[in-house]
ZALUM-939853 format. One record per residue (C-alpha): residue in one letter; x, y, z. Coordinates in pm, 1 decimal, padded with zeros to 6 digits. Example, Ala and Ser with C-alpha at 12.3 -4.5 7.8 and 13.67 -1.06 7.14 Angstrom:
[pt a; [01230.0; -00450.0; 00780.0]]
[pt s; [01367.0; -00106.0; 00714.0]]
***
This chain:
[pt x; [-04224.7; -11551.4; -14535.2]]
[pt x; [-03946.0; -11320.7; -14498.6]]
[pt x; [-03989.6; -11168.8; -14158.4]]
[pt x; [-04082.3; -11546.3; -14050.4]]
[pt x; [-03696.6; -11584.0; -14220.8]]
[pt x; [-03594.3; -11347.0; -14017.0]]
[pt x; [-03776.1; -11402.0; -13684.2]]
[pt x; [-03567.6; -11734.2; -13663.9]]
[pt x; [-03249.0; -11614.2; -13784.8]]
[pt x; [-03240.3; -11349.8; -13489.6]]
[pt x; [-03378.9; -11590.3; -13228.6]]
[pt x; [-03110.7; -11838.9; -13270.7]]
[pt x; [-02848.2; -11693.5; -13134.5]]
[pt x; [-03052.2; -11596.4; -12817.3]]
[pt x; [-03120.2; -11941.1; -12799.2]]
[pt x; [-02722.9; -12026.7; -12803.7]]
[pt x; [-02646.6; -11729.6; -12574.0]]
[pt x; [-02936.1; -11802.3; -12268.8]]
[pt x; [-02759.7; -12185.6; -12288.9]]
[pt x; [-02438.7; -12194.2; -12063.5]]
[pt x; [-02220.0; -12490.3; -12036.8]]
[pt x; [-02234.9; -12632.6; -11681.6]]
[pt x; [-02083.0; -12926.1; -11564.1]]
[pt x; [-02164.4; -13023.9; -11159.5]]
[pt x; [-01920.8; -13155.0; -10884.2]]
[pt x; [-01967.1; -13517.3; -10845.5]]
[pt x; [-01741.5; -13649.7; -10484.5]]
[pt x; [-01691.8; -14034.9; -10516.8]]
[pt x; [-01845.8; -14271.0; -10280.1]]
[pt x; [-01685.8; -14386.9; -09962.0]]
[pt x; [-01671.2; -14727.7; -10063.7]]
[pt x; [-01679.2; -14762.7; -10426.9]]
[pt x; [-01430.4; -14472.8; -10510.6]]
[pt x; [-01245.3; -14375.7; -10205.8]]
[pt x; [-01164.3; -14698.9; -10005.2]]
[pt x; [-00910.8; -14908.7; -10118.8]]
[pt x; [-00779.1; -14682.0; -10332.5]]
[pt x; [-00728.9; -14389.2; -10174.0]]
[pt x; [-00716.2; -14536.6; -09735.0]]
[pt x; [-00600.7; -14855.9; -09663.6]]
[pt x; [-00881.4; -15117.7; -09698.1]]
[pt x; [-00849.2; -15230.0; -09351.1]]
[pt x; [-00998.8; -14893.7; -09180.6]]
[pt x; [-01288.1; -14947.1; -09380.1]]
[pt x; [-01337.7; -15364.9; -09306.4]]
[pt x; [-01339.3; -15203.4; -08927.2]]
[pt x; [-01540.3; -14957.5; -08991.7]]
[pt x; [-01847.9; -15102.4; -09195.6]]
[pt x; [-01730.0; -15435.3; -09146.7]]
[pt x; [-01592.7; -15493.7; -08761.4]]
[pt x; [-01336.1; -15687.2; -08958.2]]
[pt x; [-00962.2; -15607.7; -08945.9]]
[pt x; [-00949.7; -15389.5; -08616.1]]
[pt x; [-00746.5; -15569.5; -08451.9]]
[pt x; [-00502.3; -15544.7; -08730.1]]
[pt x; [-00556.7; -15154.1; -08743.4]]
[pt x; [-00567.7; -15112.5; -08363.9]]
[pt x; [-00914.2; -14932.2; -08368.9]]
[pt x; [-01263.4; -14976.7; -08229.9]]
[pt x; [-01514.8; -14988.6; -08485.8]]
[pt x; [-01630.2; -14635.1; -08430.7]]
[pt x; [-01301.4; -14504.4; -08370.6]]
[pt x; [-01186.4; -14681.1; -08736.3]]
[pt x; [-01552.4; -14513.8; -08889.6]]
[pt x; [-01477.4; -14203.1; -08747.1]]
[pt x; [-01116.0; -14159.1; -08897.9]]
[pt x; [-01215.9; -14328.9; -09234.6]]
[pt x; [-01544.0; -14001.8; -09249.3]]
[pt x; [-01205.7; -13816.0; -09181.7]]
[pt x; [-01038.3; -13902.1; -09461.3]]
[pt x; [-01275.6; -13949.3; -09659.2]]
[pt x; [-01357.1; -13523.0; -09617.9]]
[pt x; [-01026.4; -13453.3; -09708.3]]
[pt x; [-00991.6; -13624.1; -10023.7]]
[pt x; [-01340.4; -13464.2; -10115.0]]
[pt x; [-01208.6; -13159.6; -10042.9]]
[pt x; [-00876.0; -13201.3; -10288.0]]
[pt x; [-01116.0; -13345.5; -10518.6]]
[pt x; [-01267.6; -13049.7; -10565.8]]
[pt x; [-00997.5; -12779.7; -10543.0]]
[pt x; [-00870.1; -12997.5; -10835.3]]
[pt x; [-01235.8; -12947.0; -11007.3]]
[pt x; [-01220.6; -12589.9; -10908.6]]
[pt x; [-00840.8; -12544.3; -11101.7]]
[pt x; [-00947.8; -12738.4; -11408.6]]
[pt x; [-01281.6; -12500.3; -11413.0]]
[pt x; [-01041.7; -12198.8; -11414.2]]
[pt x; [-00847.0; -12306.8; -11645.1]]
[pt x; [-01078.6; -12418.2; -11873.7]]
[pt x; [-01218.9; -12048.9; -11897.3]]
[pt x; [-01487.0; -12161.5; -11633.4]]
[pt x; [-01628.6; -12000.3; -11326.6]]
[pt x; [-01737.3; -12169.2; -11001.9]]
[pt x; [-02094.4; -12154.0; -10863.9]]
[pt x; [-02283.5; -12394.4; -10633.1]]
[pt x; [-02042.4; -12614.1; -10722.4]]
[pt x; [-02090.8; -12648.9; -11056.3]]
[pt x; [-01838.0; -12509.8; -11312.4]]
[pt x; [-02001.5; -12271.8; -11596.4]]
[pt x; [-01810.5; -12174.7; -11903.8]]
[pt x; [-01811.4; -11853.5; -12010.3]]
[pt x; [-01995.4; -11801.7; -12338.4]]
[pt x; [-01817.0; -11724.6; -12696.0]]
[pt x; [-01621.7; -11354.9; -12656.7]]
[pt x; [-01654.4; -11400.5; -12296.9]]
[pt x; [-01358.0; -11473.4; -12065.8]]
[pt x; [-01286.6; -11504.2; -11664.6]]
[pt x; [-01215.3; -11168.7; -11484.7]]
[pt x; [-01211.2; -11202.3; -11130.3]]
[pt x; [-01470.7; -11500.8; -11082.6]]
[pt x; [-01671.5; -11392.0; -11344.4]]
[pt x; [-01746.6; -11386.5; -11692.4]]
[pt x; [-01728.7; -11073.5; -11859.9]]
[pt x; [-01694.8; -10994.5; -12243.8]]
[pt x; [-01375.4; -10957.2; -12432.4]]
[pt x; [-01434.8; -10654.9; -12559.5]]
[pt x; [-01549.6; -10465.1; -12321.9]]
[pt x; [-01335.3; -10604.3; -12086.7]]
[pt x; [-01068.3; -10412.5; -12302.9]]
[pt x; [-01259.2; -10098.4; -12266.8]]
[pt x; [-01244.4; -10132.4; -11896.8]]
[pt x; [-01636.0; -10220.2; -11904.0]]
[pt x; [-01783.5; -10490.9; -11655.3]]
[pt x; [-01938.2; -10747.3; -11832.0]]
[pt x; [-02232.7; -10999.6; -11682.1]]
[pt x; [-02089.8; -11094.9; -11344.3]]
[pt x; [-02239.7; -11458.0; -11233.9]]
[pt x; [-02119.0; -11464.5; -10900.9]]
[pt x; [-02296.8; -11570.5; -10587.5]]
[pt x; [-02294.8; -11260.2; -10421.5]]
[pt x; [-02413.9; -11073.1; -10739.5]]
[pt x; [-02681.7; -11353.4; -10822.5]]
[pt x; [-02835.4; -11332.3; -10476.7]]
[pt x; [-02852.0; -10943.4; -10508.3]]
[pt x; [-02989.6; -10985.0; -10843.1]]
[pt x; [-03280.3; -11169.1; -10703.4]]
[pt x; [-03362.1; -10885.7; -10427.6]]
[pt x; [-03428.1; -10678.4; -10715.1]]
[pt x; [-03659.0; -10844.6; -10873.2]]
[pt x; [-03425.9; -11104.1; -11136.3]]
[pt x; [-03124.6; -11251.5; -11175.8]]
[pt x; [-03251.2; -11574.9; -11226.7]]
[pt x; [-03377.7; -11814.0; -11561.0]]
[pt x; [-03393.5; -12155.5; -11472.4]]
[pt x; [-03500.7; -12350.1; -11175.7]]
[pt x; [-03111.7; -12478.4; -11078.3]]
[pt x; [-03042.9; -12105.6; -11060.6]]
[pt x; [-03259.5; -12143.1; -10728.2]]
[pt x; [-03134.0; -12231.8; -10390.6]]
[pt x; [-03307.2; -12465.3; -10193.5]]
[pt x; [-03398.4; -12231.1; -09840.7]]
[pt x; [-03475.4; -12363.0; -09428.0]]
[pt x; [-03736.4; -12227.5; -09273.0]]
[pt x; [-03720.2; -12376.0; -08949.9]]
[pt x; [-03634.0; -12766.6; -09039.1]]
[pt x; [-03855.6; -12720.2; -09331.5]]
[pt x; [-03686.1; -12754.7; -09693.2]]
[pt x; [-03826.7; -12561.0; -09982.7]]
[pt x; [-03749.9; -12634.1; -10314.2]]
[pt x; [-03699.9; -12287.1; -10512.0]]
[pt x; [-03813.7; -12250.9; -10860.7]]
[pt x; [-03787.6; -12004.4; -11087.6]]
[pt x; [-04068.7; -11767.9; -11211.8]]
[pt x; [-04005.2; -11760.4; -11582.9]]
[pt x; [-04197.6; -11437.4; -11575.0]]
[pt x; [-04067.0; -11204.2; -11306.8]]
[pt x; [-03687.1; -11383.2; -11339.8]]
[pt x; [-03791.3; -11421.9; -10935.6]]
[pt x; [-03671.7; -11742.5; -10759.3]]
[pt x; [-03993.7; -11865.0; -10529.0]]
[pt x; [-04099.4; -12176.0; -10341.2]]
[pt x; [-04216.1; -12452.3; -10519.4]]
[pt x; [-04243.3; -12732.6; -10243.4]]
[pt x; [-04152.8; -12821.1; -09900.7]]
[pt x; [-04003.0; -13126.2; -09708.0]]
[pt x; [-04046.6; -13115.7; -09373.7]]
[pt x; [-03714.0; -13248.3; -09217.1]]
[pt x; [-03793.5; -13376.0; -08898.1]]
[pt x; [-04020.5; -13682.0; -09097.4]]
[pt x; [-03716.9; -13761.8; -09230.4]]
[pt x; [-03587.4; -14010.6; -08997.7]]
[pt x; [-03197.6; -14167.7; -08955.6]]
[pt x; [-03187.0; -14518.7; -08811.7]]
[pt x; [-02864.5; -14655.7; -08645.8]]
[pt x; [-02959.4; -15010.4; -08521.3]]
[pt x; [-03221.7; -14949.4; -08213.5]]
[pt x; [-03192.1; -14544.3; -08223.7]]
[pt x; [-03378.2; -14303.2; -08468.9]]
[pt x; [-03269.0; -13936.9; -08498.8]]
[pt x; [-03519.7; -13720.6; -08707.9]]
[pt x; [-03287.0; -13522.3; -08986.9]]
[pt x; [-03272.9; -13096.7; -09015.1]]
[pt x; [-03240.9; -12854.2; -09218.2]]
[pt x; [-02932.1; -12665.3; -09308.0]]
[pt x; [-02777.2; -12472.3; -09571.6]]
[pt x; [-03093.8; -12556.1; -09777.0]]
[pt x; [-03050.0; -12965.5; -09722.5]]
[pt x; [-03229.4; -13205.5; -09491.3]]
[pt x; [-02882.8; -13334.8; -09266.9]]
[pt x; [-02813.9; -13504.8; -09010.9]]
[pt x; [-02831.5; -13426.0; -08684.5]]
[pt x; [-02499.3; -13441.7; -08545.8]]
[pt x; [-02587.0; -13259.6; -08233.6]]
[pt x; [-02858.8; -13478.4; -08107.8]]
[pt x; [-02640.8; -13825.7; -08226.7]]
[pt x; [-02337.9; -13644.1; -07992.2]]
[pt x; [-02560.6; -13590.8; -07723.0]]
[pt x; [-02690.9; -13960.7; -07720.1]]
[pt x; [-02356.5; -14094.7; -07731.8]]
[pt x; [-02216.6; -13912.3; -07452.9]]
[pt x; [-02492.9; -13991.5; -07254.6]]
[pt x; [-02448.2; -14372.8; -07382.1]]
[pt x; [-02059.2; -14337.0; -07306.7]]
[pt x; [-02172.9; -14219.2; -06936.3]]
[pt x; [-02410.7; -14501.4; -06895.0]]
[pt x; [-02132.2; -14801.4; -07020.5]]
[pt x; [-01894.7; -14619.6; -06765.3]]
[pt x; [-02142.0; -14629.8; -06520.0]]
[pt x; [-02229.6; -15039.2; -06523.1]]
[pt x; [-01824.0; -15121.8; -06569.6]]
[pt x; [-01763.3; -14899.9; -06216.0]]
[pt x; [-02133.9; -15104.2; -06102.4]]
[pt x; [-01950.4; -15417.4; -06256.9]]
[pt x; [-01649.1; -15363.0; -06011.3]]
[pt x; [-01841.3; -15246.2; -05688.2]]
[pt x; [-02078.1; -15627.8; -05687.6]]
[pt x; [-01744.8; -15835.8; -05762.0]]
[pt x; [-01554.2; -15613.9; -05465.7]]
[pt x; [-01874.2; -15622.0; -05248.3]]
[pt x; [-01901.2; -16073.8; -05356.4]]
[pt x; [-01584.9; -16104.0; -05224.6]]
[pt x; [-01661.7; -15970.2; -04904.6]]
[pt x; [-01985.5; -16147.0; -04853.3]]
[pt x; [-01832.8; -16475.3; -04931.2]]
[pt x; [-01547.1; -16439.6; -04714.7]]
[pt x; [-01793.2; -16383.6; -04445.7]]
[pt x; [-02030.3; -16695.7; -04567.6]]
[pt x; [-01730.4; -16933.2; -04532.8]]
[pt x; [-01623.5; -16809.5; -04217.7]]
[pt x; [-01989.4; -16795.8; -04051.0]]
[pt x; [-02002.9; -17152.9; -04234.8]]
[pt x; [-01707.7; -17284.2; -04027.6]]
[pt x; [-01865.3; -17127.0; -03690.4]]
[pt x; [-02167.0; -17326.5; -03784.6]]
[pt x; [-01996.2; -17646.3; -03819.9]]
[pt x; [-01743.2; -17613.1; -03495.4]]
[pt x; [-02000.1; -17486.0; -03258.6]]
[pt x; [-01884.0; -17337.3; -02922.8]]
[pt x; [-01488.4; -17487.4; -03043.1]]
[pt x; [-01426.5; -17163.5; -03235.1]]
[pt x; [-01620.7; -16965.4; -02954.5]]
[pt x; [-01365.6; -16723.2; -02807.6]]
[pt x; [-01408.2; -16326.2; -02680.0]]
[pt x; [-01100.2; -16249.5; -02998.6]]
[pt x; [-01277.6; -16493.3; -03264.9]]
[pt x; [-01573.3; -16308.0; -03192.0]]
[pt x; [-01504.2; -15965.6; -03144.7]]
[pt x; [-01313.2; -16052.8; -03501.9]]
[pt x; [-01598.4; -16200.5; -03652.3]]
[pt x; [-01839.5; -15923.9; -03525.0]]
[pt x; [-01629.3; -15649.8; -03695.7]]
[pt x; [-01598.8; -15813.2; -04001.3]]
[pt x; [-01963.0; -15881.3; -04011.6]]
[pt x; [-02096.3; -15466.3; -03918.5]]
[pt x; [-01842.3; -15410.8; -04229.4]]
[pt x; [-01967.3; -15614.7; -04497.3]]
[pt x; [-02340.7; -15550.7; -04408.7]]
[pt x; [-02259.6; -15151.6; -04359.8]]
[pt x; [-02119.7; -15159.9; -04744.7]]
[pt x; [-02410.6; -15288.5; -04892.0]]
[pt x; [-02453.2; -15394.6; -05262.8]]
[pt x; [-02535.2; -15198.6; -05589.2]]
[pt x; [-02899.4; -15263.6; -05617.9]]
[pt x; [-02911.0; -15321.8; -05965.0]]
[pt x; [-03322.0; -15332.3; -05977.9]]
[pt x; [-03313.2; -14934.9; -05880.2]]
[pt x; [-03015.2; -14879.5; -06138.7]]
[pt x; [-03171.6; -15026.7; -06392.3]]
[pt x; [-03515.1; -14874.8; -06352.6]]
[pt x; [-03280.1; -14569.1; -06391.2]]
[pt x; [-03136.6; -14635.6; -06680.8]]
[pt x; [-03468.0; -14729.9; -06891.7]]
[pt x; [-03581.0; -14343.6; -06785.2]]
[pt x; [-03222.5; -14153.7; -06828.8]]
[pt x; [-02857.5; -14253.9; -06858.4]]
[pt x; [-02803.7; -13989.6; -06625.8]]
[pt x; [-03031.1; -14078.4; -06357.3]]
[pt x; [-02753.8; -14329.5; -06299.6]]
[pt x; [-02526.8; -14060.5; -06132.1]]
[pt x; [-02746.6; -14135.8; -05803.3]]
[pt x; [-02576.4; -14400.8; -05635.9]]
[pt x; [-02859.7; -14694.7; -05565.6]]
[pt x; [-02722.1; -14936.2; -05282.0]]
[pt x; [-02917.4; -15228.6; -05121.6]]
[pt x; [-02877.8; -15197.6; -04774.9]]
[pt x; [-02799.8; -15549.8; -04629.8]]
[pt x; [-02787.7; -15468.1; -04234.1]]
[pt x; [-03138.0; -15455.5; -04212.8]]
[pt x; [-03267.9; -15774.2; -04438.9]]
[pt x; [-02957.3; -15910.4; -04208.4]]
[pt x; [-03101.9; -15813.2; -03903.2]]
[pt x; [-03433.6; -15965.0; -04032.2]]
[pt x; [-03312.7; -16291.1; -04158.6]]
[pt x; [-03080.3; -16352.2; -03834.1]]
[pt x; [-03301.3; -16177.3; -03561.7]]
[pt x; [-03179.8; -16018.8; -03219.7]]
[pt x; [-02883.6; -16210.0; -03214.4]]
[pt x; [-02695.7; -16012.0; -03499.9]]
[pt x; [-02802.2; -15683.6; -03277.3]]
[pt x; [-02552.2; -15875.7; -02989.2]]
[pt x; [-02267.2; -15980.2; -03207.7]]
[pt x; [-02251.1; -15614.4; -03290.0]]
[pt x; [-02193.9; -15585.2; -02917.2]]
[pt x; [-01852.4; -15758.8; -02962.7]]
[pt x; [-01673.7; -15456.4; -03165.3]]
[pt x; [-01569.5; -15328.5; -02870.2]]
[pt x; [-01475.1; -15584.3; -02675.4]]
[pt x; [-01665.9; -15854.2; -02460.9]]
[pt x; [-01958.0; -15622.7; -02327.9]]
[pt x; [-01956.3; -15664.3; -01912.7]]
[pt x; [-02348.5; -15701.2; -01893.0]]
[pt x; [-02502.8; -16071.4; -01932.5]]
[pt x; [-02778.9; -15987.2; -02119.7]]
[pt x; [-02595.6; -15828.7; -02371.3]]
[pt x; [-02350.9; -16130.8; -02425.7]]
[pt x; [-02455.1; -16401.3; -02684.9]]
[pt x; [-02496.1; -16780.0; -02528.9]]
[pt x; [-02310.7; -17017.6; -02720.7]]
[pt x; [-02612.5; -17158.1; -02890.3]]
[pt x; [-02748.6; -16816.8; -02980.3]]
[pt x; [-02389.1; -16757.9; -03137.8]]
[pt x; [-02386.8; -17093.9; -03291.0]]
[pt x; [-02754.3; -17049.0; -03454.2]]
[pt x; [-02681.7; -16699.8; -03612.0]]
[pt x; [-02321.1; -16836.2; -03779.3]]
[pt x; [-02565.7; -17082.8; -03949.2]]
[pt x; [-02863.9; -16774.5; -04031.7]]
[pt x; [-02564.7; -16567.4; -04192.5]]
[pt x; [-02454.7; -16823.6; -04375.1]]
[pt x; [-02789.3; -16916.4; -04516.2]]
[pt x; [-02872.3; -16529.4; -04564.6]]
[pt x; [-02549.4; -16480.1; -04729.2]]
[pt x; [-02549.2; -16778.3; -04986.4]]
[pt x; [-02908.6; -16638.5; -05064.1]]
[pt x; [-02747.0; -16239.9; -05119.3]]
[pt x; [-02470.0; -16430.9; -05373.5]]
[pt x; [-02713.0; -16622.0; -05542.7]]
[pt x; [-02902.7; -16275.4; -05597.2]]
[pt x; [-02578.4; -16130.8; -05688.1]]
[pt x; [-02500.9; -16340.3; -05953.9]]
[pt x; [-02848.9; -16254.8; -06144.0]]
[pt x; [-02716.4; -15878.6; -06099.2]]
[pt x; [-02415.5; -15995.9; -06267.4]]
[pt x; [-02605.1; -16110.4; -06582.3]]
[pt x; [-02826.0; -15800.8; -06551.2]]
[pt x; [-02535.7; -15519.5; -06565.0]]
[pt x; [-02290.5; -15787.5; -06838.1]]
[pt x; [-02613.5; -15765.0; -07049.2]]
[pt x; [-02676.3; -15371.7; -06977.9]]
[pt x; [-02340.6; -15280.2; -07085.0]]
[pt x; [-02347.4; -15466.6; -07387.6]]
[pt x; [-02630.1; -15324.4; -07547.2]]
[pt x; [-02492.4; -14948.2; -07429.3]]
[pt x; [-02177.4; -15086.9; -07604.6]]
[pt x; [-02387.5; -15222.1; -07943.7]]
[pt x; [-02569.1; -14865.4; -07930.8]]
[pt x; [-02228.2; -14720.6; -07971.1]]
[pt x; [-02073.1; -14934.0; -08229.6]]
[pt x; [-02347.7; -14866.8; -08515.5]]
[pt x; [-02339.7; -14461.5; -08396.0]]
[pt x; [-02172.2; -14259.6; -08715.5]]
***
């Protein structure tokens, strides 16, 4: 019964020794703890929200990405204050967590070492990171499973453990990261591994967007090139349209020669051929680079037959050989086939319209929910 007496007298304060006081770093949340009180509550309306931008001035992505900002900074003072009160408190920082320093113990240099023979000049038991991590090449260092680092191997996560009987952190379980999947509306990005952590992965969500930023550039220049290229083809509709209707009245060498210029031009510029572009863009934004144009001159030439081959004779001037020459109802039939084939390219046009307003909106929904 003694020695029993004993036994637990001398185990207990092992017992109090192998338990240190630890107390982890908690940041707030964005939303609960940070905005509002800390950022305006406007940024973050705009940013989770689309509500208040116009207030603040920002896009909703621009207003997310400066509230993240923030948001890292005031994590970052949160914990130098945590770090400060840890010191002061006789604590020591590791993995962010603050650990006191035991009874007779006291903080030298990041570490805890013992009063006493910290008078002597002694080192006492240094719990640093450095020191830990050597520790465990040599076979111990650790005595409880949070002393253990999660590791990447690849974008695999283990879990480390601790061996109670060698004091050797090993592997315990595994996550493989790229399961791990990040949804922002229509796009999924599979997660990574870093610093022991399944994260996001920033680099592949920058990639996307730039390519998403190059696409919506893309269909606004496409945007401008139909309306620049409708204006042309309609002032050439109304103008064949009149020829049409005045017959051989409008019918002189300068109208013509006029009207044959202005025709070569609009039919050599073409149209953005949006069925080609968008094709395109379902594969790769940047297949989009490659200009697609519909090429009008020869549907033209089809629609309006030989005749349109002798307007084009009238660039020049009034060509000298008969044949060559348009009669008056040649000239007055092909003002009515451009019309016709014109009125059909608008009418074609405006679907493309729709096509690229509706492309560049959901390249432009893409990039709102984007982090």
């Amino acid at each position: 019964m003694k020695w029993k007496f004993l036994f637990i007298f001398f185990a207990i304060p092992f017992l109090l020794v192998g338990c240190a006081e630890k107390t982890s770093f908690k940041k707030g949340d964005i939303k609960d703890d940070f905005c509002g009180a800390h950022l305006n509550f406007q940024y973050c309306k705009c940013a989770f929200h689309n509500e208040y931008c116009d207030n603040i001035g920002m896009s909703k992505s621009a207003a997310k990405d400066y509230v993240y900002e923030q948001y890292d900074k005031w994590v970052a003072e949160e914990f130098e204050k945590f770090e400060n009160n840890c010191q002061n408190t006789n604590g020591v920082i590791k993995s962010k967590k603050c650990v006191k320093c035991g009874e007779g113990e006291m903080v030298n240099d990041g570490r805890c070492v013992s009063v006493a023979n910290n008078e002597k000049g002694e080192e006492g038991e240094n719990i640093d990171e450095a020191n830990e991590d050597n520790n465990k090449e040599e076979g111990g260092g650790c005595k409880y499973d949070s002393d253990c680092d999660s590791i990447c191997e690849g974008d695999v996560m283990w879990k480390m453990g601790c061996n109670a009987r060698s004091n050797i952190c090993e592997k315990t379980f595994d996550t493989d990261c790229v399961t791990d999947m990040e949804s922002f509306g229509e796009l999924s990005f599979s997660k990574i591994c870093n610093n022991g952590e399944c994260t996001r992965n920033t680099k592949e969500i920058e990639k996307t967007k730039a390519d998403l930023i190059r696409e919506k550039e893309i269909w606004s220049q496409t945007l401008k090139d139909i309306n620049s290229s409708r204006d042309n083809i309609r002032e050439a509709m109304m103008e064949a349209n009149k020829n049409c209707i005045n017959g051989i009245a409008d019918m002189t060498n300068v109208a013509i020669i006029e009207f044959s210029t202005r025709i070569a031009s609009v039919l050599a510029g073409g149209i953005p051929d949006i069925a080609a572009m968008t094709a395109s863009a379902a594969e790769k934004a940047g297949g989009l680079l490659e200009k697609h144009v519909e090429n009008l001159a020869g549907a033209a030439v089809d629609y309006a037959g030989e005749a349109l081959n002798r307007l084009y004779n009238y660039q020049s001037g009034e060509p000298q050989e008969e044949e060559r020459k348009l009669k008056p109802h040649e000239y007055i039939k092909l003002n009515c086939d451009l019309y016709n084939y014109f009125k059909e390219v608008q009418a074609e046009s405006d679907i493309d319209l729709d096509i690229v307003l509706e492309n560049a909106r959901e390249v432009d929904s893409l990039l709102q929910v984007l982090p």
